[in-house]
N, C-alpha and C positions, 0 to 999 in steps of 0.2 A: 328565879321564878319557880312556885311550888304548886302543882298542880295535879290530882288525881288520876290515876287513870284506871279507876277501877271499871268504869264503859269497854274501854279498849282492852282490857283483859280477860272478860267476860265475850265480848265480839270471840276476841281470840281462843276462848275455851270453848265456845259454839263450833268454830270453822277448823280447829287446829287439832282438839281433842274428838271430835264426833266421828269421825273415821276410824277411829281406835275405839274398839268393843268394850262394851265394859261393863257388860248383861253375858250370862250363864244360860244355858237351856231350862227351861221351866218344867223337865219333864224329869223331876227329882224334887226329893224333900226340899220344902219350902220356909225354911226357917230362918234360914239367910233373909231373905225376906220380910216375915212377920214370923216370930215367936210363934204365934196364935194359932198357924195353920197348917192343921193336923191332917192332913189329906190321903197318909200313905196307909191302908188294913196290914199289918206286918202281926206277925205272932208274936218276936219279941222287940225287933227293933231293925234300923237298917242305918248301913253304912255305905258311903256316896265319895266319890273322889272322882276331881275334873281336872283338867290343866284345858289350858288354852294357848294357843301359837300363834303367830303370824309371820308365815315363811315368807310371804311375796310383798311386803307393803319396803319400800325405797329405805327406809330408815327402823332400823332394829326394835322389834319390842320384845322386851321382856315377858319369859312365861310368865302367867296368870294363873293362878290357881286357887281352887275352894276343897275343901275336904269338909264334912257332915256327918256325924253320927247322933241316933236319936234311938232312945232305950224307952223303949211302952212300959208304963209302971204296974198299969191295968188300963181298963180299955180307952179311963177318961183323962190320965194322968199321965205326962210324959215330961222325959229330961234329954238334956242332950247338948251337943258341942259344937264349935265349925269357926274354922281358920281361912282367912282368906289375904289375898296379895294381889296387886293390881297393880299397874305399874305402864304408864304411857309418857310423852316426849313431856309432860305440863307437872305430874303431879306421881306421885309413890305411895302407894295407903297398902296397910294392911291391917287385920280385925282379928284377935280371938276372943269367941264369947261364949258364953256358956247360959242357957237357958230351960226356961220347964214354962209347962203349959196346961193346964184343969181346963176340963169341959162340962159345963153344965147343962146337964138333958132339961128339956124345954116340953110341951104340949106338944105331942102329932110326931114327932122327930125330930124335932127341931135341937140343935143346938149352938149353946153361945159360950166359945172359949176366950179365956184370958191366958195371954202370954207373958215372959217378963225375960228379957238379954240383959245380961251385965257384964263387960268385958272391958281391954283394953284396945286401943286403935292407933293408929299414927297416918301421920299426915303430913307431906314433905313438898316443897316446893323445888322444882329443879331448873335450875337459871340457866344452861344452856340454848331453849327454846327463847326465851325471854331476851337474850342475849342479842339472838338473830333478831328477832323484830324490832328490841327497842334502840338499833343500832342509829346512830353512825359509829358513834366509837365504842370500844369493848369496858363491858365492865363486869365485876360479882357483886355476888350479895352472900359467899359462906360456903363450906361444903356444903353438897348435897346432904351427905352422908350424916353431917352434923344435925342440919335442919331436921332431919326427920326423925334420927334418934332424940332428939328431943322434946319432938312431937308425939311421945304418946301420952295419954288420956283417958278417964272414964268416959267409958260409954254404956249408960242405960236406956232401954230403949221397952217400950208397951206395946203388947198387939192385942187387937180386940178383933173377932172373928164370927159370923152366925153362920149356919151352916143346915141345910134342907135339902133335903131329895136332891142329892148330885151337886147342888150349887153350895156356892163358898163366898162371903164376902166380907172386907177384911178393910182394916185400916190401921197405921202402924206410925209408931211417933221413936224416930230416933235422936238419940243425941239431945237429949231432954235435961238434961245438967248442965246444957251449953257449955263441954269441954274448949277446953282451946287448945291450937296448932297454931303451922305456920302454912297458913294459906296465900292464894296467889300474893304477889307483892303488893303495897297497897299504894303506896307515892311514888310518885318520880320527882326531882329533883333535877333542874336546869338552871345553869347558869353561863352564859354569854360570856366566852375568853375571847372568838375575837368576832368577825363579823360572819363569818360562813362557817363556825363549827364550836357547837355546845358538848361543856361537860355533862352527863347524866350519869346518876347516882341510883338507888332501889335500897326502899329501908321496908325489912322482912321482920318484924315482929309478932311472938304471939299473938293470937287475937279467937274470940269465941265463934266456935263453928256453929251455921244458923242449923236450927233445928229443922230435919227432914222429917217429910209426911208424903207416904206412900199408903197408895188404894191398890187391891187387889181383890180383883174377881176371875172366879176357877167356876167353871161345869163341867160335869162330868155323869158321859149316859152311856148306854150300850142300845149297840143298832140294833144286833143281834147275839148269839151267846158268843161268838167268840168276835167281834167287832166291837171295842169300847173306843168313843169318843172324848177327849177333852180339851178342852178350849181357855186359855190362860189371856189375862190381860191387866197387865199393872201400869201402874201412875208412879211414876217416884219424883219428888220436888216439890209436890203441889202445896202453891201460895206459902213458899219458905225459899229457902236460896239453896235449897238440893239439889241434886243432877238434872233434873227437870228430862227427865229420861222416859220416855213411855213405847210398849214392848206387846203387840197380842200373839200368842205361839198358836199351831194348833196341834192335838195329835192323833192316831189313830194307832189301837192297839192291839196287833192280832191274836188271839190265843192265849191270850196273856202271858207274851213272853217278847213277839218284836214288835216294831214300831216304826211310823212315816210321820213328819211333820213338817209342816211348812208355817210361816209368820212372816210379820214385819217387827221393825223398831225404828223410834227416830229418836236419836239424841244430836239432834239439831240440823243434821240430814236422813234422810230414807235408806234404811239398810233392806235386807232381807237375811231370813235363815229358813235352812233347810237342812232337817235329821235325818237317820234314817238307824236302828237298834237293833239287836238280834240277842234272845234268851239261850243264855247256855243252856239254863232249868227255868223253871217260873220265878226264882229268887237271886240269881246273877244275871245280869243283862250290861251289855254292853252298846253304847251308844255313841254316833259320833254326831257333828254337830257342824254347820260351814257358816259364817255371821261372812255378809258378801255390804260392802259399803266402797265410799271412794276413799282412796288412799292421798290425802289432803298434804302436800308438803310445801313449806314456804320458798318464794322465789323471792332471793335478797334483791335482786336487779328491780322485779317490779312491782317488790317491798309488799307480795299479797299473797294468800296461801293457792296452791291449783292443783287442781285435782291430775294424779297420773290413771285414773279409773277406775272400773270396781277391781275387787280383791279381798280373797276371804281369807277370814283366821280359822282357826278348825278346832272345835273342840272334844275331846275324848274323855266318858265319864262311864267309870266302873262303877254298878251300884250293887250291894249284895244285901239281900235281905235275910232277915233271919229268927 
């Protein structure tokens, strides 16, 4: 009996992955993001390094980490780079790409940038998780290790951007070549040996990664001279088979040098975060970061995933402008 379970693996990337962070602080270059969006005034350029932890969640995860660097060419022209690794109990990805971005001045102040990423990525599926749920009896489907080095890919990705008096708004199309990986498994495969216990089998094949479409809106104002406000809020997923991840941060920034921020996120549950930065000088600053959700782990006995409670990952990012 052959029968899909792409439902059930999807259920399971909502309830099993959502607990596992998998969003950055918005209070850095935002190119990771969208190409397009040029938001940082730097004189020449600025360079961004994060990692991400999660000491207290029951089952290990791997550090996460993004690094950024962006070189202003002059005020409307910019280029730049950024490596990323992610890494939860379902899936392995990681991204280097390299991008540049023109802005064209408009009436009144207004302007509208064009972005353009072009890099490599990979995308690994890991059958231990898979393992446990689609039990009774044990099976694989390949190394891990194997799966993902095989898994990498072009990736091109377009951002489009307008931008007015403190506001920013943005929309970003990745993965536009419909690269292909190996993503979650897509069949099961049953077959009845006796009456109380089926073989199951998982056939992991390449296959084209759906194209993701992320909305991003930034404002940004000042209460007073040394009080600036900014307010982030992205869409990633929409009406494509993306992360389906949505994220509003907010921050406040004193003196321009530290900083306070508080947000939410829901990638399929309700998280929070909460920053808080301090400037060595007005061009180094350091930031940390707490992403607080439920820490979801499967219970084999009553075959459904349960939360042990909230619990934050914490994130630390060095940014030096220059």
């Amino acid at each position: 009996m052959r029968r899909t379970i792409l439902i059930a693996i999807a259920a399971l990337s909502i309830t099993a992955a959502s607990a596992q962070v998998n969003t950055l602080s918005y209070n850095k270059p935002l190119a990771h993001l969208n190409p397009a969006i040029q938001n940082y005034d730097t004189e020449k350029g600025v360079l961004s390094i994060s990692g991400l932890v999660s000491p207290l969640t029951q089952e290990e995860v791997p550090l996460a980490y993004i690094g950024i660097f962006e070189y202003k060419i002059n005020d409307d022209f910019r280029v730049g780079a950024y490596s990323s690794s992610m890494e939860n109990r379902l899936v392995a990805k990681t991204s280097n790409m390299v991008y540049a971005s023109y802005r064209l001045p408009l009436d009144n102040g207004n302007y509208f940038t064009i972005g353009v990423d072009v890099g490599l990525f990979s995308l690994g599926t890991k059958s231990p998780e898979f393992n446990k749920v689609l039990a009774p009896n044990r099976f694989s489907f390949g190394e891990d290790s194997v799966a993902i080095g095989d898994a990498r890919a072009l990736d091109v990705g377009l951002g489009l951007a307008y931008a007015y008096n403190g506001f920013i708004g943005a929309i970003d199309f990745r993965k536009i070549t419909s690269p292909k990986a190996y993503p979650f498994p897509q069949a099961e495969f049953e077959s009845n040996t006796s009456k109380n216990l089926k073989d199951t089998a998982i056939n992991v094949a390449l296959d084209e990664v759906p194209a993701e479409v992320s909305i991003n809106l930034i404002y940004n104002w000042y209460a007073t001279k040394k009080l600036n406000f900014t307010h982030s809020f992205h869409m990633n997923g929409v009406g494509t088979g993306g992360n389906n991840f949505i994220s509003f941060q907010n921050f406040v920034e004193i003196n321009d040098r530290h900083s306070l921020g508080l947000g939410v996120y829901n990638n399929g549950n309700l998280g929070y975060v909460a920053s808080a930065g301090v400037g060595f000088t007005n061009n180094i600053k350091l930031e940390v970061n707490a992403f607080i959700g439920d820490d979801f782990n499967y219970d084999e006995q009553a075959k459904l995933y349960k939360t042990a409670g909230l619990v934050p990952s914490f994130e630390a990012n060095l940014r030096v402008e220059f």
